[in-house]
DOVEXRO-40396 format. One line per 5 residues: number of its first residue (from 1); their letters; for each residue y, x, z of C-alpha. Coordinates in steps of 0.25 Angstrom, whole numbers, plus 5000, padded with zeros to 4 digits. Layout:
BEGIN
NUM = a = Y X Z ~ ...
This chain:
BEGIN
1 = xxxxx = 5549 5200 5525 ~ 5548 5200 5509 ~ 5546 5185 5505 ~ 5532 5179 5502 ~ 5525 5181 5488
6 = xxxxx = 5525 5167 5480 ~ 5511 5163 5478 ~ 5513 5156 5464 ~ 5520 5159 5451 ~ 5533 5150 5451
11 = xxxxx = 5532 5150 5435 ~ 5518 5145 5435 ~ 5511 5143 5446 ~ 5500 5152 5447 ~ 5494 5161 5460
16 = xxxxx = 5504 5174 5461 ~ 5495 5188 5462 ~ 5501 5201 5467 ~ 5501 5212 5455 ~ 5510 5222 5450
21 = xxxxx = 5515 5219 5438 ~ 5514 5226 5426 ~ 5524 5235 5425 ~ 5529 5233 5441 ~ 5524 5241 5454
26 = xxxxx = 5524 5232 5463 ~ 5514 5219 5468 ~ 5521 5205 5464 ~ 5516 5190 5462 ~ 5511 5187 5449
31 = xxxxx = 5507 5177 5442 ~ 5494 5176 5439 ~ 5495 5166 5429 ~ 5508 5169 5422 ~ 5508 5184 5425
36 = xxxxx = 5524 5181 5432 ~ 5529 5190 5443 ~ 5535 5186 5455 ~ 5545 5196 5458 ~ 5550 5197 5472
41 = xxxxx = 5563 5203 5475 ~ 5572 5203 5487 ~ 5583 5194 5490 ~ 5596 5198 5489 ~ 5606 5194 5502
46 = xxxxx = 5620 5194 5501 ~ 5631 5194 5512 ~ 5645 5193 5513 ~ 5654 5201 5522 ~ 5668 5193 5521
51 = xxxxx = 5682 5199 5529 ~ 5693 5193 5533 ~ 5703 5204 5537 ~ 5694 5214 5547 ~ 5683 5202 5551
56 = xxxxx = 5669 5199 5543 ~ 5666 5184 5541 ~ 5653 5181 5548 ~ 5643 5169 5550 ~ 5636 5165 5561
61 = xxxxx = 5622 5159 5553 ~ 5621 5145 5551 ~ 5606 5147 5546 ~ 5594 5156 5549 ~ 5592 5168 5548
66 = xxxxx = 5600 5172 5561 ~ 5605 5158 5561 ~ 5619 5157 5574 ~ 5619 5172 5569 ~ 5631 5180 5563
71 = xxxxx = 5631 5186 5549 ~ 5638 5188 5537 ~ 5637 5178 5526 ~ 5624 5180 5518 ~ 5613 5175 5507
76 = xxxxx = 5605 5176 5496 ~ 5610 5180 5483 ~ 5607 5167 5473 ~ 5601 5169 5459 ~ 5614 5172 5451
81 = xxxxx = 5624 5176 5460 ~ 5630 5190 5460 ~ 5628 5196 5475 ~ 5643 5195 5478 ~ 5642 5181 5473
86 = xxxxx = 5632 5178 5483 ~ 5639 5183 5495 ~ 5653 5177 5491 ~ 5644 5165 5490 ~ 5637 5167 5504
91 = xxxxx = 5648 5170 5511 ~ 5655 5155 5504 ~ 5643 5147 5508 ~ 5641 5153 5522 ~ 5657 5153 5526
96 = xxxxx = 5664 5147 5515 ~ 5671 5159 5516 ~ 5673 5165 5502 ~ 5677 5178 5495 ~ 5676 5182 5480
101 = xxxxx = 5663 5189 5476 ~ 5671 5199 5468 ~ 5678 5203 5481 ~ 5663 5208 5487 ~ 5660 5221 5491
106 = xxxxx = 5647 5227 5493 ~ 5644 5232 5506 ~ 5630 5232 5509 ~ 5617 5233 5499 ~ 5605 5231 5508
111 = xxxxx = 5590 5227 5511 ~ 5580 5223 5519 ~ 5569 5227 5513 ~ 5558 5218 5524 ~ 5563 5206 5518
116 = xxxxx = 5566 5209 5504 ~ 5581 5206 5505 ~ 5593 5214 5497 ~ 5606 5213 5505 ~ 5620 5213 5498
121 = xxxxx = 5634 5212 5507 ~ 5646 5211 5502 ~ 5660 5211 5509 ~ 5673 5204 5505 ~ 5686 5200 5510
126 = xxxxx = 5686 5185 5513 ~ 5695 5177 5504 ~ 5701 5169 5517 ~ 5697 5168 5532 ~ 5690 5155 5529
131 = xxxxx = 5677 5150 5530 ~ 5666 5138 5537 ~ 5654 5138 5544 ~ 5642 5133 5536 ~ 5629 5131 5538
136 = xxxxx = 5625 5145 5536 ~ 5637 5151 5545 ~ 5639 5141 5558 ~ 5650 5152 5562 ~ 5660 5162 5553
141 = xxxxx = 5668 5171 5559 ~ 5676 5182 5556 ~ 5674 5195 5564 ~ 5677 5208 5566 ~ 5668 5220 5568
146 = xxxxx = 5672 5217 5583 ~ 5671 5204 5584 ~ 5657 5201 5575 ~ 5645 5195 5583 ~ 5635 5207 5580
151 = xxxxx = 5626 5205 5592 ~ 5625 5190 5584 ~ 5623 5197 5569 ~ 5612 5190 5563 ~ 5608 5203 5556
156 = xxxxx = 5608 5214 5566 ~ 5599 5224 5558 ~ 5612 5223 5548 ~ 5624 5225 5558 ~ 5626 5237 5555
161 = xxxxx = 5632 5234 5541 ~ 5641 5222 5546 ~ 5646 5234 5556 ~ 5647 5245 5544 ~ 5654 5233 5537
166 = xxxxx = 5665 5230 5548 ~ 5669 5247 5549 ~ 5670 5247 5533 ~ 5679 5234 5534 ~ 5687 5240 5545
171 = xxxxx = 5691 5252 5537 ~ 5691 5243 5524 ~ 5681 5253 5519 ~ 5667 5248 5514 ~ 5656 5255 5512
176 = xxxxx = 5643 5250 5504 ~ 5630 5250 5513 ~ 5616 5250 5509 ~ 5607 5245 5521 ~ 5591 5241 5522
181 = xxxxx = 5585 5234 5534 ~ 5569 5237 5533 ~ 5559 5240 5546 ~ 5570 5237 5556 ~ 5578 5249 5550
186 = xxxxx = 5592 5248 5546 ~ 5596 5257 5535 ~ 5613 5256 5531 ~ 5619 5265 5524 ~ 5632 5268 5517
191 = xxx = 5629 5266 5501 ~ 5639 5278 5499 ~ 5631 5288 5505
């Protein structure tokens, strides 16, 4: 669910209204004192698929959502960061584990349009097999496509593009993806086509 409307104006204070403004089509908060609008736009998510040989690092959450579920290191992307910069530095806070942002590749460009979410995965040869538990990740381990907990996968409307993932690694030929998530329909497809 798209996240709540703010009530006030955060520049002065005022009652917000619904309106379209000038020059827009659609509703927003404004201002009805100072006339500012409240743009609401989705958050962007980054994760960060990191290999080791033929195995994926992954987490077993430490924090909710899906806490004592697997995953792949994720996050918010901050003000300033580049995306890849964002899931080199998810993947360091979460693990410890680190690879150089400018040795990411894209692999997925998705959504979920219910709750106004952008979701950007990258993939990446770990710089060495190391890495710690944190409060985020109470487990890492390194699996293959054989060995990964997906009955545990605290995402499983997205398996299927960990799976795709694991086929593209095995043949060391990656694809780009574009998926969508919305009214319990999974939509994943190959950016190629």
């Amino acid at each position: 669910m798209p996240s709540r409307s703010p009530r006030y104006c955060s520049q002065c204070g005022h009652a917000l209204m619904r309106q379209v403004p000038v020059g827009d089509h659609i509703e927003r908060p404004v201002c009805g004192g100072c006339g500012f609008v409240h743009y609401q736009n989705p958050k962007v998510v980054v994760a960060c698929i990191g290999t080791w040989e033929d195995k994926v690092l992954w987490i077993r959450r430490g924090t909710e959502p899906r806490k004592g579920f697997w995953a792949i290191p994720s996050g918010f992307a901050e003000q300033g960061e580049t995306p890849e910069q964002a899931a080199v530095r998810e993947l360091f806070e979460e693990t410890g584990a680190v690879i150089e942002a400018d040795q990411l590749n894209l692999f997925l460009v998705g959504s979920l349009p219910e709750i106004s979410e952008v979701y950007l995965v990258y993939f990446g040869a770990l710089a060495s097999p190391e890495y710690a538990t944190t409060h985020e990740a109470s487990e890492i381990a390194l699996f293959a496509a054989d060995e990964a907990p997906w009955d545990e996968y605290a995402y499983p409307d997205v398996a299927y593009a960990m799976q795709q993932f694991y086929r593209d690694h095995e043949k060391r030929d990656y694809g780009v993806y574009i998926g969508r998530y919305d009214n319990g329909i999974n939509h994943f497809r190959s950016a190629r086509a």
